[in-house]
N, C-alpha and C positions, 0 to 999 in steps of 0.2 A: 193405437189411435181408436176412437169410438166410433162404431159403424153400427147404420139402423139404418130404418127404413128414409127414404127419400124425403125432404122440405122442399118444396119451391122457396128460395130464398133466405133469408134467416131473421125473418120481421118478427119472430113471434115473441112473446113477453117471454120476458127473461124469468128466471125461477124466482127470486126475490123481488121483494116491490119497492129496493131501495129507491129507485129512481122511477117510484110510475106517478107522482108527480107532475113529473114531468109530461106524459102520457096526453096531450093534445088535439080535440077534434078539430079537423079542417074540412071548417063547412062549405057547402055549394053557395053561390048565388041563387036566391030564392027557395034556400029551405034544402034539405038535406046534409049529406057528405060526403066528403071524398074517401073519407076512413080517418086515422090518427096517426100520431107523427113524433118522434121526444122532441118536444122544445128546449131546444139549446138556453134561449134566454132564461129559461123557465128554472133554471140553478142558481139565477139571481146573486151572479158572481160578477162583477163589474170589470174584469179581468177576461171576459167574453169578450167583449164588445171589442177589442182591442187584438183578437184571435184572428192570423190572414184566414179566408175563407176553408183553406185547403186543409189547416190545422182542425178548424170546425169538424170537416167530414170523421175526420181521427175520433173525434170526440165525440159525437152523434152515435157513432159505432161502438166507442167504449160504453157509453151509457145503454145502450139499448141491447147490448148482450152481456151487460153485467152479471156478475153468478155468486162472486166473490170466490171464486174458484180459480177461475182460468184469465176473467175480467177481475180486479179487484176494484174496490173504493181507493186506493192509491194509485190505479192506475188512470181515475177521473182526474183525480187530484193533479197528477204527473203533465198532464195533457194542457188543463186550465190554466198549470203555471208553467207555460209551457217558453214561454220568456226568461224564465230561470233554469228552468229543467231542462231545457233542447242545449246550452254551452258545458251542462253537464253530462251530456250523452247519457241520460235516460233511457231506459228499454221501455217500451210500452208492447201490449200485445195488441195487432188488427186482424178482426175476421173480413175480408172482403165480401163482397156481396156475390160476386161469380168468380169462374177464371175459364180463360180462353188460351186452349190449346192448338200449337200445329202437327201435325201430322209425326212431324220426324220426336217430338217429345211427348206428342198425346199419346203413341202406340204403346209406350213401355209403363207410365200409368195406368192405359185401359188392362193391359196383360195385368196389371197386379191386382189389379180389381178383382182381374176373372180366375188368380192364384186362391185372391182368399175365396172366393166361393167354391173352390175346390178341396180347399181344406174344410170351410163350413160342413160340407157335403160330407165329408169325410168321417168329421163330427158329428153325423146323421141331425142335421138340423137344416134350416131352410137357406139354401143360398140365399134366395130374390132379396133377403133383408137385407145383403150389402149392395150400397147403392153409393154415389155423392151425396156427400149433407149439404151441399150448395150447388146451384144452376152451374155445370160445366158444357163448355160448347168446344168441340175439335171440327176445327178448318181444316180442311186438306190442300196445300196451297203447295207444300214447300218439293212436292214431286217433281212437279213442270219440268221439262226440258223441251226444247225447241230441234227438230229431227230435220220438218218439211217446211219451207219456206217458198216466198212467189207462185203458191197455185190455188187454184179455186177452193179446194177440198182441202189447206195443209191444216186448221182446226180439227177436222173430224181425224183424218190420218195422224196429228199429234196426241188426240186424246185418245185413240184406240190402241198407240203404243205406249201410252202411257196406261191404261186397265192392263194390259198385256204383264209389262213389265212388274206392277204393284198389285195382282189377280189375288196370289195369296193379304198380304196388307188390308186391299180392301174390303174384301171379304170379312175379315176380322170387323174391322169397323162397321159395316153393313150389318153384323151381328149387333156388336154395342151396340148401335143405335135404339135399338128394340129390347137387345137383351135388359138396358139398367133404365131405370127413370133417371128423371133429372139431371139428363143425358141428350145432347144434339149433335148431332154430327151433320156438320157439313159434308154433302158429298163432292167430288175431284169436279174440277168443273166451278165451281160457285163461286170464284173471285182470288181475289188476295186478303189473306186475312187482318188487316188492318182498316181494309175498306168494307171487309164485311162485318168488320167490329163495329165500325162506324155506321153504315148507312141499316144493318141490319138488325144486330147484337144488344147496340145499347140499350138502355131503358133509363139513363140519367135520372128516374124514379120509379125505384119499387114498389111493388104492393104486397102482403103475404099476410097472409091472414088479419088484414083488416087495418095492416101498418103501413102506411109510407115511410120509405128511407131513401138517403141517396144510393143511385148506382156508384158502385167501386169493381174493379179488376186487375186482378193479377194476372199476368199471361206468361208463357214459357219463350219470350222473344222479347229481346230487347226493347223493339220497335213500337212494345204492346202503350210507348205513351203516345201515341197519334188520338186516343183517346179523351186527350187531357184535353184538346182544340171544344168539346162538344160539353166541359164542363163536369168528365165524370174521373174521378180518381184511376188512375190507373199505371202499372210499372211491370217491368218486364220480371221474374222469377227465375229460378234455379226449376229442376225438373222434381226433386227432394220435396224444395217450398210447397209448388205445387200441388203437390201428392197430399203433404199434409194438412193444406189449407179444405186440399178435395172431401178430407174426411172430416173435417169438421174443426181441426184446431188453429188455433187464432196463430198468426204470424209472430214472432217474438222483431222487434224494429227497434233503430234507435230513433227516439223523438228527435226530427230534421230540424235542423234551420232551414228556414225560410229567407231565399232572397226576391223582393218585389222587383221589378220591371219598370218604369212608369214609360208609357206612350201617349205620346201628343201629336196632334196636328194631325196628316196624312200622307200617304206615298204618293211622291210625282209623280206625271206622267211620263212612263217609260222607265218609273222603275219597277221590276218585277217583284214576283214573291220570293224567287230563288237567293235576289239581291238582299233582300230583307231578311229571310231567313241567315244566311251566312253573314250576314253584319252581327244578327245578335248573335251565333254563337262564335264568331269571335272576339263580342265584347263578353259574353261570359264566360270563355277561357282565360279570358286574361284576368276578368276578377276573381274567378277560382268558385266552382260551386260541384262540385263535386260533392255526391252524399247528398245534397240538398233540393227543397224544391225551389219552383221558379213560381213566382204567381204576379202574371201578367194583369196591370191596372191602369188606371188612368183615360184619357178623354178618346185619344186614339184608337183605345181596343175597339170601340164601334164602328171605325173605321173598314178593318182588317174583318173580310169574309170567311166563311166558316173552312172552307178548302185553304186558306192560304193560313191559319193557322193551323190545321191539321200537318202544314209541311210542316211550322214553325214545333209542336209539340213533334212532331214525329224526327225532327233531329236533336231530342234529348240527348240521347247516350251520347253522339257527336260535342257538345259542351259541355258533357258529362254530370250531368246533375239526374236525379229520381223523377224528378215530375218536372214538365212546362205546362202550367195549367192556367187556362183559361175558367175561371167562374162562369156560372150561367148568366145571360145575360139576353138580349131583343135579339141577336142574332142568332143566337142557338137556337132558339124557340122558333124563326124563321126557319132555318134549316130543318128543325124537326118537322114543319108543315109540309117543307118543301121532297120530304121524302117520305111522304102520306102518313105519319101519325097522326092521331085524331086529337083532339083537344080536351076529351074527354078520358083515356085513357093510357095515351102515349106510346101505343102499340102500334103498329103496321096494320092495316087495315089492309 
C-alpha cells in the first residue's frame, strides 16, 4: 500500500483531467467563493437524474479521484448505470473521505503505522513520511466499565481506574496523537463514539485544497451508520478495510441496491422514537435488505428530528442492511446550527 506524507482529505485533482469538466465553482452571495466542487449533472447523462442521492455520493467520489488506475472510466460508467449494474453485482472501488476508529480496533492499526516506520528507519530513511493518507480519528470509548456507583465522586474514581487499568494503551495513543498528522485522537473521557461522530466528527462537507466534497466514513464498529441520520455516507468496516482505506487505497464494494423508504404524515402523540424505530426495522426484515442501502424519502422525513433519526440510522445492522441514510435536508442544517457550526464554514466554532 502507498504511504507518503499526510493530505487533509482527499479533494485534490486527480492526476488526469478526464473529468475536470466537471470541475465547478460555487460562488458566494455577492461575489466570491466557497471554492469548487464536481458537478454531478455536469456528465450530462440523463440517467443521473434518476440516481437515489446515496448512489450520487458513490459517484461524486469515483469521478473526483479518478486516475484511471485505481478509479477507472468503467468504474464512472458502472455507477451511472447503476440500475443495470447494481442486479448484476458490480464491484466498484470507494475512497471515503475519513474513518473513525475505537480504541479496541484503532490500537492494532496505530501499532502498524508505528511497525512501518520502524522498518522505514531501518531502511535509514525518514519515518515522519508514514502517515494516513486520509483524516483518521480514534475515539476511546469502548474501555468504560462501571466499578463505583451512588457516590458523589463515582466519575472521577471510575476514570482513574480506568487510566490505571489502560496506563500502558493510553500512552501509546497519547503518542500517536502527536507522533502522525492526519491523526485525532480522542482522549478516554470524550463521549461515545457514535455521538462524537455526530455532534463532533462530521463535516457533511469537505474542503481540501480548494474542493468541496461530501463527507463519507468508514469506521471499525458496526454502529458507525448513526451517521447516515446527519446525511453523511457512512458504514461499519473490517479492522483489514480500515487499514487499507488508512493508506490511501480505495475500497473494492459491490454496487448496492438501493431500497427507498417513503414517510408520510407524522407520529402521534405518544408514540415514541423507540416505537418508530422497531416498526421500521421490522418492516425491513421482513422485506429483506441485507447488503443494501435504505434511503429514507418522502413528506414525513421533515417531520422526524435529527436525534430520532440518528436512533432510526443507528439500528442498521439490527435490519441488516449497509446504510439507513437520511439525505441532507432543513433539518440537518438546523441541527448543524444547533451544535455551533458556522454557516460559513461548517466547522465548530
Amino acid at each position: 500500500a502507498p504511504c507518503g506524507s499526510a493530505v487533509e482529505g482527499a479533494g485534490a485533482a486527480p492526476a488526469t483531467d478526464r473529468f475536470a469538466k466537471t470541475l465547478t465553482i460555487l460562488p458566494k452571495p455577492g461575489g466570491g467563493e466557497y471554492g469548487k466542487f464536481y458537478s454531478i449533472p455536469a456528465l450530462n447523462d440523463p440517467k443521473i437524474d434518476k440516481l437515489p442521492y446515496c448512489i450520487r455520493i458513490l459517484l461524486e467520489s469515483a469521478v473526483r479521484n479518478y486516475d484511471n488506475f485505481q478509479v477507472t472510466e468503467s468504474d464512472v460508467q458502472n455507477i451511472i448505470d447503476w440500475e443495470k449494474t447494481s442486479p448484476k453485482l458490480a464491484e466498484i472501488p470507494f475512497k471515503p473521505a475519513r474513518l473513525v476508529l475505537m480504541d479496541n480496533t484503532g490500537g492494532p492499526a496505530v501499532v502498524d503505522l508505528a511497525a512501518i516506520r520502524d522498518v522505514i528507519a531501518e531502511l535509514e530513511s525518514d519515518p515522519k513520511k508514514i502517515n494516513p493518507l486520509v483524516p483518521v480519528d480514534v475515539v476511546i470509548d469502548h474501555s468504560v466499565r462501571v466499578d463505583v456507583a451512588k457516590c458523589a465522586d463515582a466519575l472521577k474514581q471510575n476514570m482513574d481506574l480506568e487510566f490505571s487499568r489502560n496506563k500502558e494503551r493510553f500512552s501509546f495513543f497519547k503518542w500517536a496523537s502527536s507522533a502522525f498528522n492526519n491523526m485525532l485522537v480522542l482522549p478516554p473521557g470524550s463521549g461515545i463514539l457514535h455521538q462524537v461522530n455526530l455532534e463532533y466528527l462530521s463535516r457533511v462537507v469537505f474542503k481540501a485544497d480548494g474542493v468541496l466534497y461530501p463527507d463519507s466514513v468508514v469506521g471499525t464498529d458496526s454502529h458507525t451508520t448513526m451517521i447516515n441520520s446527519l446525511g453523511v455516507a457512512g458504514w461499519g468496516v473490517g479492522g483489514i478495510e480500515a487499514m487499507a482505506a488508512m493508506l490511501g487505497q480505495p475500497m473494492s464494494m459491490v454496487l448496492p441496491g438501493v431500497v427507498g423508504f417513503k414517510l408520510t404524515g407524522k407520529l402521534q402523540d405518544g408514540v415514541t422514537t423507540t416505537d418508530l424505530a422497531l416498526t421500521l426495522t421490522q418492516m425491513l426484515r421482513k422485506h429483506g435488505v441485507v447488503g443494501k442501502f435504505i434511503e429514507f424519502h418522502g413528506e414525513g422525513v421533515g417531520s422526524i428530528p435529527l436525534p430520532a433519526r440518528a436512533t432510526i440510522a443507528n439500528m442498521t445492522p439490527e435490519y441488516g442492511a449497509t446504510m439507513g441514510f437520511f439525505p441532507v435536508d432543513q433539518v440537518a442544517l438546523d441541527y448543524l446550527r444547533l451544535i455551533g457550526r458556522s454557516d460559513e464554514t461548517g466547522i465548530n466554532d
